[in-house]
C-alpha positions in Angstrom: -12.2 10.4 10.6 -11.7 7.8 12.9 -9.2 4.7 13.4 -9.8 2.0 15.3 -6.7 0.1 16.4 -7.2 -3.6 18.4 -4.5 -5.7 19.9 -4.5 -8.8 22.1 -5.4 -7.0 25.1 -6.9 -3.9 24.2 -8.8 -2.1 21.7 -9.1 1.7 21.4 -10.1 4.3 19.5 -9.0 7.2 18.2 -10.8 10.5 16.4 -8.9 12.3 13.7 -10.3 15.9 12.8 -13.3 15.5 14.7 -16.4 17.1 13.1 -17.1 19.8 15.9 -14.2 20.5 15.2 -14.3 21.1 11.3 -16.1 24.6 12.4 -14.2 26.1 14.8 -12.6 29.3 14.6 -9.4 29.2 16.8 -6.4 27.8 14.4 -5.4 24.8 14.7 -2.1 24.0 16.2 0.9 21.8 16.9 -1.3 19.1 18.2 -3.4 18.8 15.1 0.0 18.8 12.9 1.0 16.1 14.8 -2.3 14.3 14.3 -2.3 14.9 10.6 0.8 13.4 9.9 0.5 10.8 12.1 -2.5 9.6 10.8 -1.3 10.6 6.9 1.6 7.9 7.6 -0.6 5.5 9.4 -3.0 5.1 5.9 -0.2 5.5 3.4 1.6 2.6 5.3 -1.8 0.3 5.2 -2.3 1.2 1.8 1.2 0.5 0.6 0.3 -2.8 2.8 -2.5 -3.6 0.5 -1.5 -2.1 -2.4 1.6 -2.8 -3.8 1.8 -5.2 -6.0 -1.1 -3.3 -7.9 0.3 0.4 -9.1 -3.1 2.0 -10.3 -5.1 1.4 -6.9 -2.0 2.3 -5.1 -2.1 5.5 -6.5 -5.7 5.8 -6.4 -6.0 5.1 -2.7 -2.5 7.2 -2.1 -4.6 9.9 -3.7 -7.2 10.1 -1.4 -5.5 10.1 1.7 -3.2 13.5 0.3 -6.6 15.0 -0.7 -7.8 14.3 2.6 -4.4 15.5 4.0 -4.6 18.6 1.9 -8.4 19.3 2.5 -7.7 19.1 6.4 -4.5 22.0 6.0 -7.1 24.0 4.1 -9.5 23.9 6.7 -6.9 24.7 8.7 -4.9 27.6 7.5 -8.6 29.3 6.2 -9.2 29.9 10.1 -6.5 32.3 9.8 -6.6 33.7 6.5 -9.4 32.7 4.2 -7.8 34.1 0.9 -4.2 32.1 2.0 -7.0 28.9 2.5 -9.2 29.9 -1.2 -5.4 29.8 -2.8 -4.1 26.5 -1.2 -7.3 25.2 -2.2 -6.7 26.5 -5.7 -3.5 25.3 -5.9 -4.2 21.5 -5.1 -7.1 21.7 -7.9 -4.3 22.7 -10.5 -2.0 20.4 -9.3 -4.6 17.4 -9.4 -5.5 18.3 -12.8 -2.0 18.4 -13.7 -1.3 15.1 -12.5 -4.2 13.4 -13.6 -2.8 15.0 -17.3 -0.6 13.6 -16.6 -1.7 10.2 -16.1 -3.3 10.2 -18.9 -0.5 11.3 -21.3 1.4 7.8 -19.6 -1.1 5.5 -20.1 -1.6 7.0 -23.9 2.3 6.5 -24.4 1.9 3.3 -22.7 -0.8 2.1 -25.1 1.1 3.5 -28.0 4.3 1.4 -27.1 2.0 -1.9 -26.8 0.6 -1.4 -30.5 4.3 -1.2 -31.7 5.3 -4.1 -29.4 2.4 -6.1 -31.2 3.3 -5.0 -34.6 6.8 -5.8 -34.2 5.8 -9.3 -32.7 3.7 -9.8 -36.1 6.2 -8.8 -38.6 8.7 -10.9 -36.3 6.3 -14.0 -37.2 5.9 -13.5 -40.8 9.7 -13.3 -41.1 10.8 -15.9 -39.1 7.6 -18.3 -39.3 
């Protein structure tokens, strides 16, 4: 990933997780922590920028910066231990099925109160005209 960044008087660029990188085999350290988060905070922010006032697209786009986040520690921690990186990766799976369950079970309860809003709204007109 990369992130460009221009100002008045400069412009420069900076490479997150860089791709001869992804297959290296010493682990990855303090510096790439660092990285990680700084850049996880950097996209949250611009998506919270961007996103706001619209709740499904800003947790859509949240989404894929924590899978990105998440893929990244996997790759990560499976340089050490391959199993402890297979069960990380096993655990984010469960937990995105679980929230997009979730999700789902909201916007069914959601849709379910908006049909009794509308009845109520009908029988409200046919009694008071």
């Amino acid at each position: 990933l990369v992130r460009e960044k221009r100002t008045e008087s400069k412009a420069w660029k900076e490479e997150f997780f860089p791709e001869s990188k992804s297959k290296r085999t010493e682990p990855a350290g303090r510096y790439d922590a660092i990285l990680l988060e700084r850049w996880m905070d950097e996209m949250l922010s611009d998506v919270e920028k961007q996103h706001l006032d619209s709740p499904k697209i800003y947790i859509e786009k949240s989404q894929v910066v924590f899978s990105t986040v998440v893929r990244e520690i996997i790759r990560q921690v499976s340089v050490q231990c391959s199993e402890r990186g297979m069960l990380l990766a096993r655990v984010w799976v469960r937990f995105l099925a679980l929230f997009d369950h979730m999700s789902n079970m909201c916007e069914k309860e959601l849709s379910s109160l908006h049909k009794q809003n509308d009845e109520c709204r009908r029988k409200q007109l046919l009694l008071f005209g």
